[in-house]
TORVOSE-631827 format. One line per field, with one value per residue (C-alpha): residue in one letter; chain; y, z negated, x negated. Coordinates in steps of 0.02 Angstrom, whole numbers. Layout:
N
residu	(A_...)
chaine	(A_...)
c2	(Y_...)
c3	(Z_...)
c1	(X_...)
//
This chain:
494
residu	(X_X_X_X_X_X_X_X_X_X_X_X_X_X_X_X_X_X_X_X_X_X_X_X_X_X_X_X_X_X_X_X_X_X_X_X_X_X_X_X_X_X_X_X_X_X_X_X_X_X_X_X_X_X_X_X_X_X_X_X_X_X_X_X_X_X_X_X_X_X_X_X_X_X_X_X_X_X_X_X_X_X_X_X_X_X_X_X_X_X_X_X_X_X_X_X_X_X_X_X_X_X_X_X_X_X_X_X_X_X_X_X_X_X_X_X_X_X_X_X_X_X_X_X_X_X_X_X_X_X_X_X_X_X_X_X_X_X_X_X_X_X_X_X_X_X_X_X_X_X_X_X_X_X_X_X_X_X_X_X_X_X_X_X_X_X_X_X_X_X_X_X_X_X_X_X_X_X_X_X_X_X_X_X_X_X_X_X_X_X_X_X_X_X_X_X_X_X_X_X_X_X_X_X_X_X_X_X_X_X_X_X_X_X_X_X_X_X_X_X_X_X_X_X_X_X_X_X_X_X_X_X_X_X_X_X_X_X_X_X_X_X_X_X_X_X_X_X_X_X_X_X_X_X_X_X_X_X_X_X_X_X_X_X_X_X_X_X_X_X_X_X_X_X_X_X_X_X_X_X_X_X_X_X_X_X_X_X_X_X_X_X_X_X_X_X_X_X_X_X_X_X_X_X_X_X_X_X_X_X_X_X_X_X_X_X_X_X_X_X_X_X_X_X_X_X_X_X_X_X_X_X_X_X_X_X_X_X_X_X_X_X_X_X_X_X_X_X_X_X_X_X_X_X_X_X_X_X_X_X_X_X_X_X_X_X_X_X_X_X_X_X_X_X_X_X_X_X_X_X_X_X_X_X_X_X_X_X_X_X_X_X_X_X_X_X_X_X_X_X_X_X_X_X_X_X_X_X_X_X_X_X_X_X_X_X_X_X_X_X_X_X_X_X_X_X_X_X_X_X_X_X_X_X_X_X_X_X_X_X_X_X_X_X_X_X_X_X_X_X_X_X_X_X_X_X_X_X_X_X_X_X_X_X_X_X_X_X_X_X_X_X_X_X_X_X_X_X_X_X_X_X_X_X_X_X_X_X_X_X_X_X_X_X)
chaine	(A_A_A_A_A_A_A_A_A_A_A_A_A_A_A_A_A_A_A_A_A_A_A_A_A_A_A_A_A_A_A_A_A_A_A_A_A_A_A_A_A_A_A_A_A_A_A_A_A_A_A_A_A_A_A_A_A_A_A_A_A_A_A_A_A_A_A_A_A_A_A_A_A_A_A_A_A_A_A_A_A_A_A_A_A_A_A_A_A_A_A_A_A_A_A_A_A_A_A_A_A_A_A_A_A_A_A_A_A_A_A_A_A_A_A_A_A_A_A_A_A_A_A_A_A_A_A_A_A_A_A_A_A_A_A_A_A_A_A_A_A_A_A_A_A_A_A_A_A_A_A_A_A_A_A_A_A_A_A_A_A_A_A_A_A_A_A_A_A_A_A_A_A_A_A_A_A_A_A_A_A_A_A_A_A_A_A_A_A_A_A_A_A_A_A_A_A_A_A_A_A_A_A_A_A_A_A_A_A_A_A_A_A_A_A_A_A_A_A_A_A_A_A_A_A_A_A_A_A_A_A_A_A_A_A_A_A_A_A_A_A_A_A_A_A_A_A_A_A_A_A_A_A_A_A_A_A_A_A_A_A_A_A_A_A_A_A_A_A_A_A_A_A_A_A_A_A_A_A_A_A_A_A_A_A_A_A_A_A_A_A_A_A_A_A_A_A_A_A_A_A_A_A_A_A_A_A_A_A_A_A_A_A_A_A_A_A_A_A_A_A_A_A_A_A_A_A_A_A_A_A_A_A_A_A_A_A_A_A_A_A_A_A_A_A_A_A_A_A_A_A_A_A_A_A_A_A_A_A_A_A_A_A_A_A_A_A_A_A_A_A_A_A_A_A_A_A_A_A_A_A_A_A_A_A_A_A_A_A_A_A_A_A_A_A_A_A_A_A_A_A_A_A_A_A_A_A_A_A_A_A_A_A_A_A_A_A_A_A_A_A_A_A_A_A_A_A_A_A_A_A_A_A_A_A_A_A_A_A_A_A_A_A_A_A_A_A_A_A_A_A_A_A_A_A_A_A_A_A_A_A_A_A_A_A_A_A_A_A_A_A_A_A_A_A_A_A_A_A_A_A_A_A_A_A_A_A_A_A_A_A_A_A_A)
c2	(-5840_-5652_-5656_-5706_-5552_-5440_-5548_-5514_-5323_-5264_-5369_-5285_-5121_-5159_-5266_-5087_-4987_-5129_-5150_-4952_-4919_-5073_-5023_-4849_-4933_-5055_-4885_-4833_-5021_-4968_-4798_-4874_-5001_-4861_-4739_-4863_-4988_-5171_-5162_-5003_-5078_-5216_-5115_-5063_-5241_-5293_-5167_-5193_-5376_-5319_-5198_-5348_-5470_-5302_-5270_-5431_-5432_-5251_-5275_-5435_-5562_-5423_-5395_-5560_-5559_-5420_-5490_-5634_-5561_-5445_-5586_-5660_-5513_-5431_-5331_-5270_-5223_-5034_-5149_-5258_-5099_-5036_-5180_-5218_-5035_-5021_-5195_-5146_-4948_-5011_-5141_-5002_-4873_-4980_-5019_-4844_-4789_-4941_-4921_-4750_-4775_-4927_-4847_-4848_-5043_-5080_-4996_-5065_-5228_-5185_-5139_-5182_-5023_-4892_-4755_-4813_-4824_-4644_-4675_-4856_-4753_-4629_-4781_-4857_-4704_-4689_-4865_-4837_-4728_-4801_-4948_-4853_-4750_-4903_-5007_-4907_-4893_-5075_-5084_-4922_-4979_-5160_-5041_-4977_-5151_-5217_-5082_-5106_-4942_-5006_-4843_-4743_-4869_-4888_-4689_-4674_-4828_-4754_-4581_-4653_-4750_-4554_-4495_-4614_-4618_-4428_-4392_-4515_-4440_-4280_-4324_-4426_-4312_-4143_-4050_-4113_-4015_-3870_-3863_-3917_-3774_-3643_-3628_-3513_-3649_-3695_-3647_-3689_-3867_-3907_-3875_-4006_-4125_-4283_-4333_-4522_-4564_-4726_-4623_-4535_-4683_-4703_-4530_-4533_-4681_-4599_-4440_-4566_-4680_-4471_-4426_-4577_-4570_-4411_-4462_-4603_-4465_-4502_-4677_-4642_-4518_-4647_-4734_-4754_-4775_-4905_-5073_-5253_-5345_-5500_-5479_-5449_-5651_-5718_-5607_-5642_-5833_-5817_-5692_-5744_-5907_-5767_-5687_-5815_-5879_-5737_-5703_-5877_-5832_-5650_-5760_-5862_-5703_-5606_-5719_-5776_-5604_-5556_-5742_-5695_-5552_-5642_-5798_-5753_-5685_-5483_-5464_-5527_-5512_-5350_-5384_-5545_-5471_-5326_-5455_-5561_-5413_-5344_-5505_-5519_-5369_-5458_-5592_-5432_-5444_-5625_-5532_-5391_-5515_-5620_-5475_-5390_-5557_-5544_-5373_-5423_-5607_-5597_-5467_-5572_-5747_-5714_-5633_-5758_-5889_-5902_-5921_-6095_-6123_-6059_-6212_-6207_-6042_-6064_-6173_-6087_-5951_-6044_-6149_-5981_-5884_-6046_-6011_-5821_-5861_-5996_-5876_-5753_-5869_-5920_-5748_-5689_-5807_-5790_-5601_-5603_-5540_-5399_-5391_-5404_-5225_-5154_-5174_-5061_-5130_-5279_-5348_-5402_-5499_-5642_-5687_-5713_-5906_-5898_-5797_-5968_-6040_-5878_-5860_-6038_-5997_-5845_-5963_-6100_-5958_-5887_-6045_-6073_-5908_-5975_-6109_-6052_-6002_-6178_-6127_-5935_-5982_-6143_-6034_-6144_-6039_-6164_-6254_-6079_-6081_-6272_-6225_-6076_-6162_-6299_-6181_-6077_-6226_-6284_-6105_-6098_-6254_-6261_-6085_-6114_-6297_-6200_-6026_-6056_-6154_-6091_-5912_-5841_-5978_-6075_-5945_-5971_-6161_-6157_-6018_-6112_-6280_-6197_-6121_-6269_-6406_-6271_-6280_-6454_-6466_-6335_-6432_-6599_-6546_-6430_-6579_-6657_-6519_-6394_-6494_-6372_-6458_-6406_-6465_-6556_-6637_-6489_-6383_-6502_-6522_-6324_-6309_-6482_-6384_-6212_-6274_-6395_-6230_-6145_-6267_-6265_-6054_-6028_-6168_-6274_-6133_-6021_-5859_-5857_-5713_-5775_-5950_-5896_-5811_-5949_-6070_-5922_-5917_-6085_-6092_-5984_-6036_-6216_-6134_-6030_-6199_-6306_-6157_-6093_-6168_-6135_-5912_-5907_-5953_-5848_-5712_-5703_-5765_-5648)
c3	(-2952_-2935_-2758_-2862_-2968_-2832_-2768_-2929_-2952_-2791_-2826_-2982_-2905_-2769_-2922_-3016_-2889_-2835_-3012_-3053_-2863_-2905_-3072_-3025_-2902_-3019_-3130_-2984_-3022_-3164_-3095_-2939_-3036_-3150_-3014_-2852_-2884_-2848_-2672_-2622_-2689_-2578_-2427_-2493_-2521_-2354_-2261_-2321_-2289_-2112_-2132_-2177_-2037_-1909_-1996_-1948_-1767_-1750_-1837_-1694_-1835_-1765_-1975_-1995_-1806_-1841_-2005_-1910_-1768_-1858_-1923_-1756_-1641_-1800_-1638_-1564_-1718_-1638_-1487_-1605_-1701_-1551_-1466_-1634_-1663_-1475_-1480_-1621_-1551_-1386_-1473_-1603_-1461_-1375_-1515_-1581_-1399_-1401_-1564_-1549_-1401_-1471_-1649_-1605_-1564_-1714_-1867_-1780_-1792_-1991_-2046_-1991_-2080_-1946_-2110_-2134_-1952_-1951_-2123_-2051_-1888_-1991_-2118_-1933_-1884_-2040_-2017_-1865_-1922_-2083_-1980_-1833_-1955_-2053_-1892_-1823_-2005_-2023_-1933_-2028_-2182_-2131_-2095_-2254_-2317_-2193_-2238_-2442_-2477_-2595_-2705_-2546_-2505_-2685_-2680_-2523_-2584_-2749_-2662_-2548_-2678_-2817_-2646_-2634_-2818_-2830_-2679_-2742_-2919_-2819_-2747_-2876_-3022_-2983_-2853_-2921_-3098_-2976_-2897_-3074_-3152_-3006_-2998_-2846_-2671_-2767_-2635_-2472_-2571_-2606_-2418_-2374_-2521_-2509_-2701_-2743_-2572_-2530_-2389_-2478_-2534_-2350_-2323_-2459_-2389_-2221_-2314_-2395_-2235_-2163_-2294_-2284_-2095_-2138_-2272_-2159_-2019_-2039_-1999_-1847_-1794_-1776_-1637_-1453_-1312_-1244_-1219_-1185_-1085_-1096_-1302_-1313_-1222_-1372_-1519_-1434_-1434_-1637_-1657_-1600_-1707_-1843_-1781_-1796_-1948_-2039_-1944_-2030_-2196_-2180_-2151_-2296_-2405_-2340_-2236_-2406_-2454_-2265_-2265_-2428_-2339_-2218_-2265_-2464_-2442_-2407_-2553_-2675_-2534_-2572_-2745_-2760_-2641_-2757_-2926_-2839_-2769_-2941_-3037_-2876_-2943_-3106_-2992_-2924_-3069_-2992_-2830_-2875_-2916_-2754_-2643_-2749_-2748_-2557_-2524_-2585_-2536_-2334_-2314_-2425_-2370_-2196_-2222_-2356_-2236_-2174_-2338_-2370_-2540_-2469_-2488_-2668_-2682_-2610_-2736_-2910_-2841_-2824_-2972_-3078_-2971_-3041_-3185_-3198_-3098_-3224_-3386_-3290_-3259_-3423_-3495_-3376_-3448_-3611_-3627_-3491_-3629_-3639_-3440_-3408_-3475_-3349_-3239_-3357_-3295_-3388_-3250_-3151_-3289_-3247_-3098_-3226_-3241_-3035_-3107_-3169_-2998_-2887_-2991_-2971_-2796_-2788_-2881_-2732_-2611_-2709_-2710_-2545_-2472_-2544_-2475_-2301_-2271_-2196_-2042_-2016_-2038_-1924_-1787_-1802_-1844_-1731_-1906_-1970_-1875_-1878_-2081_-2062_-1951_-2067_-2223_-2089_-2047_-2232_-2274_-2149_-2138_-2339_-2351_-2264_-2330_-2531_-2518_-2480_-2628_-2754_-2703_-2753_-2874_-2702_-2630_-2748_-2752_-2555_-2587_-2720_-2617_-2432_-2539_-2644_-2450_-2357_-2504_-2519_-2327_-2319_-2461_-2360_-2190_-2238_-2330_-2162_-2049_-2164_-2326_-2477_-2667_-2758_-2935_-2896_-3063_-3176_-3058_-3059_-3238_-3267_-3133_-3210_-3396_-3358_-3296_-3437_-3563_-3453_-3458_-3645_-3654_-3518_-3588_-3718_-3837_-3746_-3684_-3885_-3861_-4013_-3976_-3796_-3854_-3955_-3803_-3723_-3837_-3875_-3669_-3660_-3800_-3713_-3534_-3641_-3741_-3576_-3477_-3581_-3503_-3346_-3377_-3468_-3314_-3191_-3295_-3372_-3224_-3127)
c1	(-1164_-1222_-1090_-932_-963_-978_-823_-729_-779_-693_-568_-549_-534_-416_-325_-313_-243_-112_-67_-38_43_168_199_237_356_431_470_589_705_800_816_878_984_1061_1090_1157_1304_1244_1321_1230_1070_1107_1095_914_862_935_840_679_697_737_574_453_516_458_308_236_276_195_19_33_-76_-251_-285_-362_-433_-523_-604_-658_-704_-828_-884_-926_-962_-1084_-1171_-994_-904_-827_-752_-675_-605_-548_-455_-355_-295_-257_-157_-64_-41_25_158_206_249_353_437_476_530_641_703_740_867_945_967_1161_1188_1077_1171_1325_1257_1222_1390_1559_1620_1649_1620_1478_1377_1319_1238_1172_1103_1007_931_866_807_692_640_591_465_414_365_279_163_129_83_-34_-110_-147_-325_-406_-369_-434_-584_-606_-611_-715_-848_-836_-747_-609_-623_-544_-458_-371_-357_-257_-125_-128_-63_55_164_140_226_363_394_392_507_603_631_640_805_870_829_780_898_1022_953_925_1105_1194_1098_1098_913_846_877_1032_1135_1027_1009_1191_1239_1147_1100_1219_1198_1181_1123_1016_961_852_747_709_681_554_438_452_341_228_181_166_24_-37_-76_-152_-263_-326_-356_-558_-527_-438_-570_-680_-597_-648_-512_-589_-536_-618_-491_-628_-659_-452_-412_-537_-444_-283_-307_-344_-214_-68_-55_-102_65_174_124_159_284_357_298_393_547_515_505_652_769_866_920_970_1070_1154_1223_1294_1359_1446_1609_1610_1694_1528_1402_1345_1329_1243_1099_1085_1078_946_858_859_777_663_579_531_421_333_173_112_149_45_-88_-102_-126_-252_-328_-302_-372_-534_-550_-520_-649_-769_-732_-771_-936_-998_-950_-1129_-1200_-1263_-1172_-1004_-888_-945_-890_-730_-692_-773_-646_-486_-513_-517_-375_-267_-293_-262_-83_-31_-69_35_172_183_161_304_434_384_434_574_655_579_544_738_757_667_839_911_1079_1169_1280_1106_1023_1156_1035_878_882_820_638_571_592_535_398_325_354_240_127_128_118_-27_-142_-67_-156_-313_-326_-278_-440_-498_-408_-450_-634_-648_-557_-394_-266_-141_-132_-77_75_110_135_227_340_378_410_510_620_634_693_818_895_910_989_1102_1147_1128_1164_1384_1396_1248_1213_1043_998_990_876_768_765_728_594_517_517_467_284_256_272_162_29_11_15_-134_-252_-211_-257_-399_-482_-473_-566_-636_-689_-711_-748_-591_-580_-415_-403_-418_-306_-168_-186_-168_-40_86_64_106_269_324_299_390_543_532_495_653_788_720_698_814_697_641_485_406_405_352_216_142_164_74_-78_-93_-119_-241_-342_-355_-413_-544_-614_-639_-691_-814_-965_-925_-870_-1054_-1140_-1029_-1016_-1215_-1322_-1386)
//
């Protein structure tokens, strides 16, 4: 039991740091919401949908190649580091070069305004960018996992999002106090400084993947130009599956709020992405959760996956990461209330009844991530993409059936649907070829209860925070009596 608290104390770290980086983050929503009408904050949310559909094509599925293929090749680990940086590098160049030229055609494509298509160039341009930096930044940080270092790891995410949330308050808040007050730059800043600008939200990530980069400098140091054409045909045939797959699952995240966009009337568009981009931010703690719980579990799964008691391990692990997303989906809706206020405007808490169903979503997705390790350690990632694919198609074909005559709150039906088929698909075929002793009953159980006092928290008692709260408790205390036995041993064996 000794390895599931080493498990759970990195996870714990990288858990920290995700939590304080996304709450610092989630600090800049009601500023954003107070500052930007709900059509300008549409643009934001449409771009960064845009943002994670490119993300995944450029890091080309080599993060979870290179876990497994240190886990493999434990005698070859610098070729392994340098094929996957040099895949991703050579995909992220061409894009940038590419990009760069065709930075015209694309912001046309974004707006039909004509006004608007120099500000729409100059939001690609920083894209373009953001998304180069952060490419070729994908396989140190892997690195730093790889070798155990969450602490630096932790630091340098910690620093990037104090950058972005400080440039970002920087052009929000303070020029504008410096030219409204005639400080010294007053009149150097007010030549150029556009005022309430989305622009400069862009501007500010672009100087926080830059310092980033930087701070990961050591990393890159590290790095031989050398490349094993032989090694790269056995990464790419694990990769590419890898690709695609979360390639699929990028589409399942963003592809409702680019849809919304397109097919509402131009009239609402605008706004209804910016109302369910808002309340999308409220889903962000179970978010925050699963990748913690990601950061630490891909490094570890693959190198415990020689270990003789691994399937058991597997399963301790997911039966427990159940549990902590259930309390927090239950906690969540019980003090929505309170949560709501955190989009400090009023006009976008009329999109809160869709949080029930995004966050059960996140939950599905959660569990499903778990799981998905059947396939990334038997080397059949095929199965990956055969998933993806199917949550892919059930996205698309459903937002556009739901989204003309439901708006968001059909977004958020199909995104709650797509996660839920993909994790049931996962458990059923990696029973099949990668058995692994999950406590089916009891997760079921936990999973089937969470969301009946979430039915009566959200509508029966009508978002009631005290009621909520007892639901809540009353929860928690029943996972701590039937656990008990169980915690002592993980938590006091040595």
């Amino acid at each position: 039991m000794s390895v599931i608290k080493k498990f759970l104390g990195q996870t714990a770290i990288y858990g920290l740091s995700t939590v304080f980086s996304r709450l610092f983050n989630f600090i800049l929503t009601p500023i954003y919401t107070s500052k930007f009408a709900a059509g300008t904050y549409g643009i934001f949310t449409t771009m960064y949908a845009y943002a994670s559909m490119i993300n995944a094509i450029l890091a080309f599925g080599m993060e979870s190649t290179y876990f497994r293929y240190l886990n493999k090749h434990e005698d070859r680990k610098q070729e392994v580091y340098n094929n996957s940086f040099l895949v991703i590098a050579f995909i992220s160049t061409l894009f940038l070069i590419t990009g760069l030229v065709l930075a015209n055609p694309i912001a046309a494509y974004l707006t039909d305004d004509p006004k608007q298509l120099t500000d729409y160039k100059h939001y690609v341009q920083f894209f373009i960018g953001i998304l180069f930096i952060d490419a070729i930044c994908v396989i140190p940080f892997a690195k730093l996992r790889a070798d155990e270092r969450p602490l630096k790891y932790s630091l340098i995410k910690f620093l990037n999002i104090g950058c972005f949330v400080g440039f970002n308050l920087l052009f929000i808040y303070v020029i504008p106090w410096i030219i409204k007050h005639d400080w010294p730059m007053a009149e150097w800043l007010s030549s150029w400084y556009r005022g309430v600008w989305v622009g400069y939200v862009f501007v500010a990530n672009l100087i926080a993947s830059v310092v980033t980069f930087i701070l990961l400098l050591p990393e890159f140091l590290k790095l031989q130009l050398k490349f094993d054409k032989e090694l790269f045909g056995k990464m790419f045939s694990y990769s590419w599956p890898v690709l695609i797959a979360n390639l699929s699952f990028i589409v399942n995240e963003n592809l409702d709020k680019i849809v919304l966009s397109r097919l509402l009337p131009d009239e609402i568009a605008d706004y209804e992405v910016g109302v369910y981009g808002a309340v999308c931010k409220i889903a962000i703690f179970i978010s925050i959760f699963v990748t913690a719980f990601r950061l630490g579990a891909e490094p570890f799964f693959f190198s415990h996956a020689k270990k003789e008691n691994a399937r058991q391990t597997y399963a301790i692990i997911l039966q427990y990461f159940v549990i902590a997303l259930v309390i927090l989906f239950v906690g969540l809706i019980a003090n929505i209330e309170l949560l709501k206020h955190f989009i400090s405007k009023p006009e976008y808490w009329v999109g809160l009844p869709a949080v029930p169903f995004l966050l059960f979503g996140y939950v599905c997705l959660g569990v499903y991530s778990n799981l998905s390790i059947w396939y990334r350690l038997s080397d059949q990632t095929r199965f990956g993409l055969y998933i993806s694919l199917i949550g892919a198609f059930i996205t698309i074909v459903f937002n556009f059936v739901l989204i003309p005559k439901f708006s968001y709150m059909g977004s958020a039906w199909v995104s709650m649907l797509a996660y839920f088929v993909m994790m049931v698909i996962s458990y059923i075929l990696g029973q099949k070829y990668y058995p692994i002793p999950y406590d089916l009953k009891r997760i079921l159980i936990y999973l089937i209860i969470s969301v009946v006092l979430v039915v009566l928290s959200f509508w029966v008692f009508n978002r009631n925070i005290y009621i909520g709260n007892v639901l809540l408790l009353a929860f928690v205390g029943g996972i701590a009596y039937f656990e008990k036995d169980q915690l002592k041993r993980i938590l006091f064996k040595k």
